[in-house]
C-alpha positions as CSV (number, residue, x, y, z in Angstrom):
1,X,-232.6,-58.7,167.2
2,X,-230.0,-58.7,164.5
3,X,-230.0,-55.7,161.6
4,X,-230.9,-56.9,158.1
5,X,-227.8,-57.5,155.7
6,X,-228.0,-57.7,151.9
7,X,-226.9,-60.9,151.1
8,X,-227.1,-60.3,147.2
9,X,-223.0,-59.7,145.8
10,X,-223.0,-56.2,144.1
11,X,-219.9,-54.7,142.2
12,X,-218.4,-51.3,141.7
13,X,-218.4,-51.8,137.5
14,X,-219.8,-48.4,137.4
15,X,-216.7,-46.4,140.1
16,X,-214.3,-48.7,137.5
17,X,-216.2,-47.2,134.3
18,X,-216.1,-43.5,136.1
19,X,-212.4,-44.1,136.7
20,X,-211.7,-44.5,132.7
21,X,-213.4,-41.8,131.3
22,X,-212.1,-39.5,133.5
23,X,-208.7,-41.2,132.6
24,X,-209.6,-41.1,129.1
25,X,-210.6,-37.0,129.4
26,X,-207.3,-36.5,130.8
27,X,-205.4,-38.0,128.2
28,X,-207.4,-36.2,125.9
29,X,-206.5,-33.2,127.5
30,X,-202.7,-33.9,127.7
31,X,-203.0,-34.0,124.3
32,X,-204.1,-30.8,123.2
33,X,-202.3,-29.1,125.5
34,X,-199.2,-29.7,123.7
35,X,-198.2,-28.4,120.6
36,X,-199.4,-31.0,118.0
37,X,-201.3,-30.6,114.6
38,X,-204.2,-32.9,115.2
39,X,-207.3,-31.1,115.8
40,X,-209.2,-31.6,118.6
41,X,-211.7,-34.5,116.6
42,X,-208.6,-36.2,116.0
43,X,-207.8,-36.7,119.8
44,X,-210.7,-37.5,120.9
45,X,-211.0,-39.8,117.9
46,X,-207.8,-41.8,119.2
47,X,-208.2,-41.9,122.7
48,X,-211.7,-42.8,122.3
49,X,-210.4,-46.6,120.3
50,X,-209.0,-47.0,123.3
51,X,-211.9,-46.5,125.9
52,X,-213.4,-50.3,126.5
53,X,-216.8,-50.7,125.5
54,X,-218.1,-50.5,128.6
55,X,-217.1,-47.8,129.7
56,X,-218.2,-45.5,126.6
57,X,-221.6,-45.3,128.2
58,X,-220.4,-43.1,130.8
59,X,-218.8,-41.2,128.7
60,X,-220.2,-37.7,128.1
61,X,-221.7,-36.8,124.9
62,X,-219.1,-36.5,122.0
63,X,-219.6,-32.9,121.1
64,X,-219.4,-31.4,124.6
65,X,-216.1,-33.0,125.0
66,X,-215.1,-31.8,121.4
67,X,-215.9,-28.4,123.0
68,X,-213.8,-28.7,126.4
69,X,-211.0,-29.8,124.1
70,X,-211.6,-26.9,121.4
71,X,-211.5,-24.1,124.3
72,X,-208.4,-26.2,126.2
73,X,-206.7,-25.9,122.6
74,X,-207.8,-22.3,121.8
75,X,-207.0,-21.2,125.3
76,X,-203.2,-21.9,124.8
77,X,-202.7,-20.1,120.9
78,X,-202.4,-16.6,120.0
79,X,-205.1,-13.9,119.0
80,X,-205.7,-14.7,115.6
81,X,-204.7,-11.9,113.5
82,X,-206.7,-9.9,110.5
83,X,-203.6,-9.0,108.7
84,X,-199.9,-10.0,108.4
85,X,-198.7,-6.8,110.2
86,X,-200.6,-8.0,113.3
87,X,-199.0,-11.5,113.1
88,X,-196.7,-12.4,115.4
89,X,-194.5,-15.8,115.1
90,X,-191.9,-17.0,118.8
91,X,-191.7,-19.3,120.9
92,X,-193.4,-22.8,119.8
93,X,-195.1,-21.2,116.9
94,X,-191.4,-20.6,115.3
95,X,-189.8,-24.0,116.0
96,X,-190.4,-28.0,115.0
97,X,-189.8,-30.2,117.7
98,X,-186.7,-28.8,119.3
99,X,-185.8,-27.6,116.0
100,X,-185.5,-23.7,115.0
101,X,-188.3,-23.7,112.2
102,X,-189.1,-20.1,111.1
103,X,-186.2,-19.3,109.1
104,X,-186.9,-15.7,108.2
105,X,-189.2,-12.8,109.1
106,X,-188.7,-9.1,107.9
107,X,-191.4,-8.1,110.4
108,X,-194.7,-6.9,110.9
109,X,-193.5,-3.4,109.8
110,X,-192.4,-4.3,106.1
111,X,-194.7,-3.0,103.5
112,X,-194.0,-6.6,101.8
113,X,-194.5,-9.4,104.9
114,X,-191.8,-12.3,103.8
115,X,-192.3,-15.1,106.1
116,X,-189.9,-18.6,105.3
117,X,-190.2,-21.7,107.1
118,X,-187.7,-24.2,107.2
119,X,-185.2,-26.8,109.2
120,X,-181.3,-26.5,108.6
121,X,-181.8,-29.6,106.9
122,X,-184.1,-28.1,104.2
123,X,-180.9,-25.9,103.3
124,X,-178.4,-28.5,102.8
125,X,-181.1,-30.2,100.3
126,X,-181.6,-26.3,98.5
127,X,-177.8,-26.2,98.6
128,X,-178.0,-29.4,96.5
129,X,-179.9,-28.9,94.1
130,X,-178.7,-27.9,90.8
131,X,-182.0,-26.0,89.6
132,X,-182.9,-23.0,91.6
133,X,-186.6,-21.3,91.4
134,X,-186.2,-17.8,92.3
135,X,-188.4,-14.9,93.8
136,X,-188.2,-12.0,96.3
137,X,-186.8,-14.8,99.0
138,X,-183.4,-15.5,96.9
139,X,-181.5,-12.8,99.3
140,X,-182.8,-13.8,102.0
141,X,-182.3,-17.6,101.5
142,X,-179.0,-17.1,100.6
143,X,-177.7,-14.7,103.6
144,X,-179.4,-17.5,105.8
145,X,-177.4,-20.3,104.1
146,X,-173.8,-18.4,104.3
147,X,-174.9,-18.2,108.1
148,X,-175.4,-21.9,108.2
149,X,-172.2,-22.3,106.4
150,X,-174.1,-24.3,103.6
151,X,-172.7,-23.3,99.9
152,X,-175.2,-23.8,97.0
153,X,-173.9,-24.1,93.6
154,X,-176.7,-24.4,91.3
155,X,-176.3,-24.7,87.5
156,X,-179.7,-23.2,86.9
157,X,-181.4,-20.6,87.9
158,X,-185.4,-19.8,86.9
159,X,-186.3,-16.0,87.7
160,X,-188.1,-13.1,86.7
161,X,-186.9,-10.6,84.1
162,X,-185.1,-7.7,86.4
163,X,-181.6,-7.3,85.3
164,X,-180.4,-6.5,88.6
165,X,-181.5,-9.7,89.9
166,X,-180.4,-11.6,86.9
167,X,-176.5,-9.7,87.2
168,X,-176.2,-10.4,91.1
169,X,-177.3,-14.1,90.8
170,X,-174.3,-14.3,88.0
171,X,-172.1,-12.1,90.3
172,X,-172.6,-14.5,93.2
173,X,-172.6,-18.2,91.4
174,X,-170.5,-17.5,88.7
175,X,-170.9,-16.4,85.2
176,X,-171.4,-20.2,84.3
177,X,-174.9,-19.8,85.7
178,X,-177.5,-20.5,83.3
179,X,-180.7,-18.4,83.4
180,X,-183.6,-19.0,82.4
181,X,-186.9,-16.7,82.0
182,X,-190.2,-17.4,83.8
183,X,-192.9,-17.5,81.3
184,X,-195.6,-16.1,83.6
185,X,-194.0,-13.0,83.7
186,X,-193.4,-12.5,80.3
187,X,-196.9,-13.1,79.8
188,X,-197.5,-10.1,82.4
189,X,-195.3,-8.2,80.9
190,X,-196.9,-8.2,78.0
191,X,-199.9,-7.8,79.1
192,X,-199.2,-4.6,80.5
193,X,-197.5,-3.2,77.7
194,X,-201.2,-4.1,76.2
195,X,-202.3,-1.2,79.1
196,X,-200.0,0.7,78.1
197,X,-200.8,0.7,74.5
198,X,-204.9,1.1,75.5
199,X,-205.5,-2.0,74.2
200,X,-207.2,-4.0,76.9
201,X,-210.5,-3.0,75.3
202,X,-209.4,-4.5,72.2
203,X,-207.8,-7.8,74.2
204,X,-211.7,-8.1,76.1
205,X,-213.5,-8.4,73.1
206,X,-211.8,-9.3,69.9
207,X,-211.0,-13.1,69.9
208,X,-208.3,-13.0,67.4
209,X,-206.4,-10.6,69.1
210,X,-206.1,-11.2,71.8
211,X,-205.0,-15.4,70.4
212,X,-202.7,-13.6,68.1
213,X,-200.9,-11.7,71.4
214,X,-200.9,-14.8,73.1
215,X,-199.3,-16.1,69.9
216,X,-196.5,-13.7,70.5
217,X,-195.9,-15.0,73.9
218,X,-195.9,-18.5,72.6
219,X,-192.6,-17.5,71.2
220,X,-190.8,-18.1,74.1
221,X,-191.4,-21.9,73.2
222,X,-189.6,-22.1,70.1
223,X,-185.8,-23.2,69.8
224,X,-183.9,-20.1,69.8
225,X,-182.9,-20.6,66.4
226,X,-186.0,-20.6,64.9
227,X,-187.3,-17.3,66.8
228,X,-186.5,-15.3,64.0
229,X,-188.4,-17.4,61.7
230,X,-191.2,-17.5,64.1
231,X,-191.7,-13.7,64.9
232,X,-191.6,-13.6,60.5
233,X,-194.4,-15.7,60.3
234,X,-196.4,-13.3,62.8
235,X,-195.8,-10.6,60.8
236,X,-196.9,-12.9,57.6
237,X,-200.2,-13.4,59.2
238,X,-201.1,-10.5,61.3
239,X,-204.2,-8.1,60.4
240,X,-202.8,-4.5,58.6
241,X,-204.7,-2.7,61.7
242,X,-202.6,-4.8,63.9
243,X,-199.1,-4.5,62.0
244,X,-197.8,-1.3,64.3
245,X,-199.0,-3.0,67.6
246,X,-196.8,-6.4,66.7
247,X,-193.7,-4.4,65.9
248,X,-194.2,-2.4,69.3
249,X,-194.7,-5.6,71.2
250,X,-192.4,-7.3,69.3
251,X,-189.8,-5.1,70.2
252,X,-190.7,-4.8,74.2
253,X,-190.2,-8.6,74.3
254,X,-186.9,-7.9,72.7
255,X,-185.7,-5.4,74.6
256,X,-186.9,-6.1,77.6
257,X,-186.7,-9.2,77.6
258,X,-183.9,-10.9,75.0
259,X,-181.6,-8.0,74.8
260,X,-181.6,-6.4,78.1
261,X,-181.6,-10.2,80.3
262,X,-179.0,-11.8,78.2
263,X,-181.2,-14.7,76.6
């Protein structure tokens, strides 16, 4: 007596499909457990071109691997915070490659979080440039480039209106600096000094107004030597009611803004 044998050939395509998705899921995996910026679609995305056709069969169903590569992901970042004062930035989070990327922090305890981002590279191109756009960061930037032994020299410097700023930028650079008023807070500056007035009734409701304020603005635009001539023809064409608020705005602007900032 002899045991029956199957004589019909037979293949292990399916083991050989099992054996490239579960190479495939670890690649995936590999993936977003290092520190990269694709999201978790995106992985699965390009490892999935690369699955044969065959084989995507066995593959499990697209959003429960989206899932196991969401938690993988999620598993290795930090709590997500509600505020800045609860954010904090080390380790991979503060660098680019093997580059030191977060360039400054004051700290979760600052009432003002300041937070600058940026390789040693991106200082030698703002030590560069010849036009400078400046905010709360300028000390900061600028202690970080004297530590990086990088000298800016910029001709021009764009800023807000604070005269301390304005004389320790000049004090710094050079008298030769040339600066130059931002116009979006001149128009908040005036707009307070509308507050201050108790006219921001009046701005709300009456259209020519509140045109002819921004009118007074709009000199900023004008060559300097034909302010004069401009703030004259604001006075030609200004309502009687409104004749004692244009002087008193007129005169912030110049004060506070002309006189005061060197302009």
């Amino acid at each position: 007596y002899k045991n029956p044998t199957i004589e019909v050939e037979h293949s292990h395509a399916g083991d050989a499909n099992l054996e490239t998705v579960e190479k495939a899921k670890a690649e995936m995996l590999k993936r977003v457990s290092t520190f990269s910026t694709s999201t978790p679609s995106q992985i699965f995305a390009e490892v999935i071109n690369q699955v044969p056709e065959q084989a995507l069969t066995s593959f499990a169903n697209e959003e429960t691997t989206k899932r196991m590569l969401r938690r993988k992901k999620n598993k290795g970042n930090p709590k997500k915070s509600s505020c800045l004062s609860e954010l904090t930035i080390n380790n991979e989070w503060a660098m680019y490659k093997d580059e030191r990327f977060l360039l400054f922090d004051n700290g979760p305890e600052s009432n003002e979080r300041i937070i600058i981002f940026s390789l040693d590279e991106g200082l030698v191109h703002l030590s560069e440039a010849d036009t400078w756009f400046c905010n709360e960061m300028f000390t900061a930037i600028f202690n970080k480039c004297s530590e990086n032994n990088v000298y800016p020299d910029p001709k021009i410097m764009n800023m807000d209106f604070e005269q301390a700023v304005i004389q320790a930028a000049k004090t710094v650079f050079g008298e030769h600096l040339i600066i130059q008023g931002c116009f979006y807070h001149l128009f908040q500056s005036t707009h307070r000094k509308l507050q201050e007035l108790g006219l921001q009734n009046k701005y709300n409701h009456d259209n020519v107004f509140s045109h002819y304020c921004s009118m007074i603005d709009g000199l900023a635009f004008l060559p300097v030597q034909k302010v004069i001539e401009g703030m004259k023809y604001l006075k030609s064409i200004c309502a009687p009611d409104n004749t004692d608020y244009l002087i008193i705005l007129i005169t912030h602007m110049l004060l506070e803004h002309i006189g005061k900032s060197g302009f």
